[in-house]
VEXPADREN-105681 format. One record per residue (C-alpha): residue number from 0; y, z, x. Coordinates in steps of 0.5 Angstrom, whole numbers, plus 2048, in hexadecimal, padded with zeros to 3 digits. Each point is the difference from the previous one (the first is absolute). Layout:
// VEXPADREN-105681
  pos   c2   c3   c1
  NUM    Y    Z    X
...
This chain:
// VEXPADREN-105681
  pos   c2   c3   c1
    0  7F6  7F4  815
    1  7FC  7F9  800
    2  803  7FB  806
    3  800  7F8  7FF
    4  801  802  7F8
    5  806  7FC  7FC
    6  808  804  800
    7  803  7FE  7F9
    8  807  801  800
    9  803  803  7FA
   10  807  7FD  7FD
   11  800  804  7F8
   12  7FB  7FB  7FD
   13  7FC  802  7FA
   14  7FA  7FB  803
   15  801  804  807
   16  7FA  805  7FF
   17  7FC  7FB  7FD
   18  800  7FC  806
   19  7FE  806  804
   20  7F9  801  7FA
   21  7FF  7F9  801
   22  7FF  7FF  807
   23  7FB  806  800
   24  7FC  7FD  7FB
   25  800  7FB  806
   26  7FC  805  804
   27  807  800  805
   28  804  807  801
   29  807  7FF  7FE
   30  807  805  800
   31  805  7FF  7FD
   32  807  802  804
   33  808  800  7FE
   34  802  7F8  800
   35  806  803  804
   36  7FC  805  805
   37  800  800  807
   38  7FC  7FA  805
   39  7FD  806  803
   40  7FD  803  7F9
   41  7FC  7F9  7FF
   42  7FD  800  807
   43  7FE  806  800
   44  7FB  7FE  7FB
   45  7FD  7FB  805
   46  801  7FA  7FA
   47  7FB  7FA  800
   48  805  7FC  7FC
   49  807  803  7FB
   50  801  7FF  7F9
   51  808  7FE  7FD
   52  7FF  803  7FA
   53  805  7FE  7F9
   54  806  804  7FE
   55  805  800  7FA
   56  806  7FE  805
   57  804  7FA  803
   58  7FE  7FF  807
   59  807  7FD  801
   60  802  807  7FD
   61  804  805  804
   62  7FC  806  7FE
   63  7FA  7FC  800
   64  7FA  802  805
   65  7FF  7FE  806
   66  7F9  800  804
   67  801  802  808
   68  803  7F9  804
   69  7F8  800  804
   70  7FD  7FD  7F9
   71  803  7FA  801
   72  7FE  7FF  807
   73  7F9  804  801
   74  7FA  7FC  801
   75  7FC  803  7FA
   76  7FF  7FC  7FB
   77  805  802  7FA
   78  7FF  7FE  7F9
   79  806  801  7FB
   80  7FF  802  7F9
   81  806  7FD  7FB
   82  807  804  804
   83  7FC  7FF  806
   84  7FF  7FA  800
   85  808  7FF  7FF
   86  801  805  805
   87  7FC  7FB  805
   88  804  7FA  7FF
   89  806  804  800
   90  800  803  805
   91  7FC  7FA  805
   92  805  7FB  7FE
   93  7FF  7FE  7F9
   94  804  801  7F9
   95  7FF  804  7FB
   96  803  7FF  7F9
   97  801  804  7FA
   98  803  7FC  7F9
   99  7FB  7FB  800
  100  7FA  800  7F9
  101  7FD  807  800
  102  7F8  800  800
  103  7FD  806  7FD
  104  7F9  800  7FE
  105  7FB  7FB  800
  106  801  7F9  805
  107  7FB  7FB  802
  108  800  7FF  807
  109  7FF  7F9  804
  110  7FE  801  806
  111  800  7FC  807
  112  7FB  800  806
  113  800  807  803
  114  7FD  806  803
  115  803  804  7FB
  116  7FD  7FC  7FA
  117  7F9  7FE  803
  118  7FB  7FF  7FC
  119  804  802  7F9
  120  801  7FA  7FC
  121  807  7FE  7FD
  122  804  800  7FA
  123  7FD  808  7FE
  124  804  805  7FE
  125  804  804  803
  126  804  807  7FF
  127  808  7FF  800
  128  806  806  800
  129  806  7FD  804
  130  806  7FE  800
  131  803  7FE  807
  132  7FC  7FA  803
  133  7FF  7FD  807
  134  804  7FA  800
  135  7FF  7FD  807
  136  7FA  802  804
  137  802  802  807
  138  7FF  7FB  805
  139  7F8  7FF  803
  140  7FF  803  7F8
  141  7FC  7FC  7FB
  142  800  800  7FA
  143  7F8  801  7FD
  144  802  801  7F8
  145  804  7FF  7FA
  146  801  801  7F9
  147  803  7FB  7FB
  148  807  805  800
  149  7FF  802  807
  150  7FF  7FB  806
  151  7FF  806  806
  152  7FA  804  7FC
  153  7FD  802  807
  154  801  7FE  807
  155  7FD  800  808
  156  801  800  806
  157  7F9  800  803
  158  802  800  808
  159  803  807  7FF
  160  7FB  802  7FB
  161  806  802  7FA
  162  800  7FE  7F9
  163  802  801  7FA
  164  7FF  7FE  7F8
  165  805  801  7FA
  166  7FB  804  7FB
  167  7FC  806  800
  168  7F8  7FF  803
  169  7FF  808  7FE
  170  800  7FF  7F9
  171  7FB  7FE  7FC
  172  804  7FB  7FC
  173  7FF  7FB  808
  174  7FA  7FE  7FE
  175  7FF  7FE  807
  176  803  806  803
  177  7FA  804  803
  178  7FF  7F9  804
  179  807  800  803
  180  7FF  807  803
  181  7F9  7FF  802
  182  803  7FA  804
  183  805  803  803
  184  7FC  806  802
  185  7F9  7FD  803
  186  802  7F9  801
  187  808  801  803
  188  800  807  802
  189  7F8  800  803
  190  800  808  7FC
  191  7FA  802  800
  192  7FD  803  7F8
  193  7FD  807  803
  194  804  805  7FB
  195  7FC  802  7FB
  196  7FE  807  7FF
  197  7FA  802  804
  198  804  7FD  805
  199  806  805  7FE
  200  7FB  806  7FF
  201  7FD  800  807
  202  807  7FF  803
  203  803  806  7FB
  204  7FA  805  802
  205  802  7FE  808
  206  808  801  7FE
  207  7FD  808  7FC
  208  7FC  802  806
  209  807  7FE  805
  210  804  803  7FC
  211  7FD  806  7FF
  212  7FD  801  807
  213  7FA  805  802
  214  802  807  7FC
  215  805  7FC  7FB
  216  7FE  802  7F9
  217  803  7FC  7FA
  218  801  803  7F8
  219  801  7FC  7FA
  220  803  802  7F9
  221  7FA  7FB  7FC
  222  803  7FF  7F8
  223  7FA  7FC  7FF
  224  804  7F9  7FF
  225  7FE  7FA  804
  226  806  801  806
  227  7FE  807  803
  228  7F7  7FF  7FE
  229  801  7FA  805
  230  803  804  805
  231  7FB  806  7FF
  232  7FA  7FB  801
  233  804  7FD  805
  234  801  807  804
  235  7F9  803  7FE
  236  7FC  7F9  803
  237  805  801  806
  238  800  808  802
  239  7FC  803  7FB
  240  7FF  806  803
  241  808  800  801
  242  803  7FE  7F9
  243  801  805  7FA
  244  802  7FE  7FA
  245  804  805  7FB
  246  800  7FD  7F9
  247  804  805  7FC
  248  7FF  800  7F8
  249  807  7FF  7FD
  250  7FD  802  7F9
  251  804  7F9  7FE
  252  7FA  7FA  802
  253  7FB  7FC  7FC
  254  7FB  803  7FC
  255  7FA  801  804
  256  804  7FF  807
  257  7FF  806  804
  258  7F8  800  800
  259  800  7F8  800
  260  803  801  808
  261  7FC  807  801
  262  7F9  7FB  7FE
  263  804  7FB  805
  264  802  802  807
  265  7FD  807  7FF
  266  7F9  7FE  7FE
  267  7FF  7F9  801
  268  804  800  808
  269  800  807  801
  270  806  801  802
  271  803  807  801
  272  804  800  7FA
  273  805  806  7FE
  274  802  7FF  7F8
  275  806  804  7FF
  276  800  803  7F8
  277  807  7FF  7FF
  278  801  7FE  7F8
  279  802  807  7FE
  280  805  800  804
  281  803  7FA  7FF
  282  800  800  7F9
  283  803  807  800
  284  806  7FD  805
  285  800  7FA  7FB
  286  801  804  7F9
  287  806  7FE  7FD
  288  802  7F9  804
  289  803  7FA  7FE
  290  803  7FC  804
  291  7FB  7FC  804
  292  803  800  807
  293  801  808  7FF
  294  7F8  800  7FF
  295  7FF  7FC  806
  296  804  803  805
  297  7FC  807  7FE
  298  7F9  7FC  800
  299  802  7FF  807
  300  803  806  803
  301  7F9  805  7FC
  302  7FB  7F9  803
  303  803  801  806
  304  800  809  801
  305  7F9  800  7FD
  306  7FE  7F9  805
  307  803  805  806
  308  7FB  806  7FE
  309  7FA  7FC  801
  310  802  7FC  806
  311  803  808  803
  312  7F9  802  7FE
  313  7FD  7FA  805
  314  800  802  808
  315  802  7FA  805
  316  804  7FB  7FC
  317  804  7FB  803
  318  800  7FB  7FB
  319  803  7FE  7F9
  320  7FD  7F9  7FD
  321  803  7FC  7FB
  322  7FE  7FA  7FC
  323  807  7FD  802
  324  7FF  7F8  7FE
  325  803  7FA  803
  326  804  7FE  7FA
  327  804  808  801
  328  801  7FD  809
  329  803  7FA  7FC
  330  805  803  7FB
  331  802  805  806
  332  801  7FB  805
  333  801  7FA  7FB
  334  807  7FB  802
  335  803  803  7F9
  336  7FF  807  803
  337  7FC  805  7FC
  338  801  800  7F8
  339  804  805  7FC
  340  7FB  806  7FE
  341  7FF  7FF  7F9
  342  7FB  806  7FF
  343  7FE  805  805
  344  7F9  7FF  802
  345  7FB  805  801
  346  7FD  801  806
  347  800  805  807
  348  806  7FD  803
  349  803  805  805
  350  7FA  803  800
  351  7FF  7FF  808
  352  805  802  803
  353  800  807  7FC
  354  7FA  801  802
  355  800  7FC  807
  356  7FB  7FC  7FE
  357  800  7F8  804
  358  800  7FC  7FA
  359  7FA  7FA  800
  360  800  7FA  7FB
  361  7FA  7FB  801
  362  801  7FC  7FA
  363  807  7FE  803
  364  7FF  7F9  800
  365  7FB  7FE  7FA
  366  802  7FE  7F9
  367  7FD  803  7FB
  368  7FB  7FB  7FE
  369  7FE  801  808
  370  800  808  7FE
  371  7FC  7FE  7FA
  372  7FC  7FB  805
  373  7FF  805  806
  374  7FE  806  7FB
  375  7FA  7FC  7FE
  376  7FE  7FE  807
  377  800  808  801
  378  7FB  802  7FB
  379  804  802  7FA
  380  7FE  7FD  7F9
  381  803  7FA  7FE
  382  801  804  7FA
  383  806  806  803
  384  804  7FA  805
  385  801  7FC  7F9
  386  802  806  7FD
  387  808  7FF  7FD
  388  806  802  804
  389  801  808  7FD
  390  806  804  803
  391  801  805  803
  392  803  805  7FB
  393  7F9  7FE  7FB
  394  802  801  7F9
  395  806  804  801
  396  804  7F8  800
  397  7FB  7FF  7FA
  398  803  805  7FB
  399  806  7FF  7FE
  400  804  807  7FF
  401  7FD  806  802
  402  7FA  801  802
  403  7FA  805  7FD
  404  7F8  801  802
  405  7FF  7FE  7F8
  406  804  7F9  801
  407  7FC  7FF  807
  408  7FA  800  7FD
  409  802  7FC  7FA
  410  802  7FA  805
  411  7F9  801  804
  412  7FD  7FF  7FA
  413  803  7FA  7FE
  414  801  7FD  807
  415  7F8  801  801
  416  7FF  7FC  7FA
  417  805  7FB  801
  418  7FE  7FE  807
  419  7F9  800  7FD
  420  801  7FB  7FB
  421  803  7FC  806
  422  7FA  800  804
  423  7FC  7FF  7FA
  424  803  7FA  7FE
  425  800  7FD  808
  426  808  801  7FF
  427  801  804  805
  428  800  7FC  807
  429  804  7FB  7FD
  430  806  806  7FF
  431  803  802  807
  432  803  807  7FC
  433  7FE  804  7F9
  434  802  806  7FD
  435  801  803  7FA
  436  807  804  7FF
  437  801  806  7FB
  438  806  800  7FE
  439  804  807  7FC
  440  800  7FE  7F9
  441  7FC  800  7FA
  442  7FF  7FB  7FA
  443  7FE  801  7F9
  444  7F8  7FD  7FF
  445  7FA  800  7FB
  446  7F9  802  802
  447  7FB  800  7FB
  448  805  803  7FA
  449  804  804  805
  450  806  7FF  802
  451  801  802  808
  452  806  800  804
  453  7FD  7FF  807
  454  802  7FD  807
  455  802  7F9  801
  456  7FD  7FD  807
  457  803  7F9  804
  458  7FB  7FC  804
  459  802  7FD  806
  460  7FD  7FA  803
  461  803  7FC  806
  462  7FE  7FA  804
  463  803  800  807
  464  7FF  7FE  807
  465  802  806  804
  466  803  805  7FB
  467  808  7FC  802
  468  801  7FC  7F9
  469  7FB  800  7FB
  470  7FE  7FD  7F9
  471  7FE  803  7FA
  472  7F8  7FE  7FF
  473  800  7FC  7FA
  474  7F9  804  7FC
  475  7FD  7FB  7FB
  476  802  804  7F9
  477  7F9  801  7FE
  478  7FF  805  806
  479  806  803  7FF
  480  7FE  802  7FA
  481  7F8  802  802
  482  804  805  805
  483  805  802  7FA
  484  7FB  803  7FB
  485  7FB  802  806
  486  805  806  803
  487  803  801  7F9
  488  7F8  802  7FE
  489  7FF  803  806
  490  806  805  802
  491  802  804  7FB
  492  808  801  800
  493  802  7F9  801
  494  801  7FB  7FA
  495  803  7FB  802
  496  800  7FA  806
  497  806  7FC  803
  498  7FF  7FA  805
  499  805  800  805
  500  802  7F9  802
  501  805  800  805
  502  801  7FD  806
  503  802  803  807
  504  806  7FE  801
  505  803  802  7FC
  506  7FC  807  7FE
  507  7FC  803  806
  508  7F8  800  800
  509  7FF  808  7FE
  510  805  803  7FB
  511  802  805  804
């Protein structure tokens, strides 16, 4: 835990995190805490400054959230983000009001003289998404900024170090926005930028070598993806003579990516690595399974049985390391409370308690953006911590229906060459998610003077931040196109490609 960092105080908003990612860009620390939480919990985190973040609520609501009494009366400086602003003028004496013209979307600010907008010049645009508005600023408030429909944009009390603005620094659309945090963090708050990810990985090894003591001995279940291959950099830089890593082959990866992991943290770092052959016997488990979650859930339980073999097999553990992010700390504390399962995940869940194991997560309090960051300070390619997101139940979640050995190694195939042609093209990094799907129909087609009745493969291309909502990536027609007649010619037994252009919401990401 970083001490002299910046606690966000979560009432719902959709902005919330965003909040969180842009004050790390800033080189500050940042948590993010339930709005309505407990004084305690924020002193706890030692804050150099508190963040009232946004929400869908009134604040003159009866169920509205409501920050502990202390906001209002610490000597932090304390910036208020849209609700949080109101909550500031409603709870110090002000007013706020709901009924007035609404602001969403793009608004041009004019600004007053204030320490909040120094250095940013007037009339630029601004982010909107309210309805209520701060009518009457509370006593010893000034007001520093307006819009043509709102007379109250933001506000100050510069003596007890709090303010407020209407709109929403964190997106991209404040144009100034950066500069408002960085004001209120270095020249308000006198927070220091020390958080960046040198900074993270001495004091994560520090954290390991604590943890785990002078005879402590930590396993991992490496899949290859870039959450548990930072994890297994991390723990070999830490305790190499320490971590064994247990990679188990579920017969359902991407072509190639057994030995890609075993050249890697086998060869490269040389790390004890124990690689479970278990494709047969998943593929034999799975014979016959349709439903989706039906295939998750006998991943998972063969994942977990063949995983305790191995580590039954290692002398001495105490340890079970996961690659627990901070997005997954939030959604579990988060002011809205954890989000119905829409899906089960695949991972080793209840595996440390059935094997008494201490559960170890380092990575805890990072991004993914920071994983992919702390990843390259360790040493990994830039090529494996910019990989896509790959479930954990592999290609089983990519085959629609049943799931056979001839129908994995046809969607390997057509799968190496899709994201070949991605990386060929320079198209990949612009992408956070792509994958092909094979779908349980068949359709008439021509090739040559022959008629076929061949497979049919979705391709699936996603633009996103963290996964939570995405769009769909819109492909220029010609590369849709080049990538079409290149699997078509390449993979024998598929004959015809779609495109799949939904979004999340509604649709979810993977089909499965």
């Amino acid at each position: 835990m970083i001490k002299g960092g910046v606690a966000i105080l979560d009432f719902g908003s959709q902005y919330t995190q965003l909040i969180a990612r842009r004050v790390r860009e800033l080189g500050v620390y940042c948590e993010m805490l339930p709005g309505n939480c407990e004084w305690s919990e924020v002193t706890k985190l030692a804050p150099g400054a508190i963040i009232l973040a946004g929400s869908p609520y009134s604040v003159y609501g009866d169920d509205s959230p409501m920050p502990p009494a202390e906001v209002f009366s610490t000597s932090l400086p304390v910036l208020g983000i849209c609700y949080g602003m109101q909550l500031i003028a409603y709870r110090t004496g002000g007013r706020v009001e709901g009924g007035h013209h609404r602001e969403y979307g793009p608004a041009f600010l004019n600004t007053l003289e204030s320490n909040l907008f120094a250095d940013i010049e007037s009339g630029q645009q601004a982010w909107m998404s309210h309805g209520d508005r701060v009518t009457e600023v509370p006593e010893g408030y000034t007001v520093t900024a307006s819009t043509d429909l709102l007379p109250v944009a933001a506000m100050e009390n510069i003596e007890l170090k709090r303010y407020g603005v209407q709109f929403h620094p964190e997106v991209n659309h404040t144009v100034f926005g950066l500069d408002i945090l960085e004001n209120f963090l270095f020249n308000i708050s006198s927070l220091e930028a020390n958080w960046d990810m040198k900074f993270f990985s001495t004091r994560a090894i520090e954290y390991i070598r604590e943890e785990l003591g002078e005879n402590g001995k930590v396993i991992l279940g490496l899949s290859g993806g870039v959450d548990s291959s930072v994890v297994a950099a991390l723990l070999h830089r830490a305790v190499p003579d320490r971590f064994v890593p247990i990679f188990v082959d579920n017969g359902l990866l991407r072509a190639g990516e057994r030995e890609e992991v075993q050249k890697t943290f086998g060869e490269h770092f040389g790390m004890d690595l124990i690689t479970v052959d278990g494709e047969d016997r998943f593929l034999s488990e799975l014979a016959g399974v349709s439903d989706p979650e039906k295939k998750r859930k006998i991943i998972g339980r063969v994942f977990i049985e063949l995983f305790e073999e191995a580590a039954n097999s290692i002398p001495g553990v105490t340890h079970l390391a996961q690659g627990t992010l901070y997005p997954d700390v939030i959604e579990s504390v988060s002011f809205k409370g954890p989000s119905a399962t829409i899906k089960s995940h695949h991972n080793v869940g209840g595996l440390p308690e059935r094997m008494n194991l201490r559960l170890l997560e380092p990575l805890r309090e990072l991004f993914k953006d920071e994983v992919r960051e702390l990843g390259r300070e360790l040493g990994l390619s830039n090529w494996m911590v910019s990989r896509h997101p790959f479930p954990g139940p592999g290609l089983a979640v990519r085959i629609l229906g049943p799931i056979t050995l001839e129908d994995r190694n046809l969607l390997q195939r057509v799968d190496r060459v899709f994201i070949d042609y991605l990386r060929e093209e320079n198209l990949y990094d612009e992408i956070w998610q792509a994958f092909s799907v094979l779908l349980p129909i068949r359709t008439v087609g021509v090739m040559g003077d022959e008629r076929t009745y061949d497979r049919v493969v979705a391709l699936r291309a996603v633009t996103s931040t963290d996964g939570m909502t995405a769009d769909w990536y819109k492909m220029d027609p010609a590369h849709m196109a080049a990538v079409s007649s290149r699997i078509v010619n390449r993979v024998n037994g598929v004959s015809r490609i779609v495109y799949d252009i939904s979004s999340k919401p509604p649709g979810t990401i993977e089909w499965e």
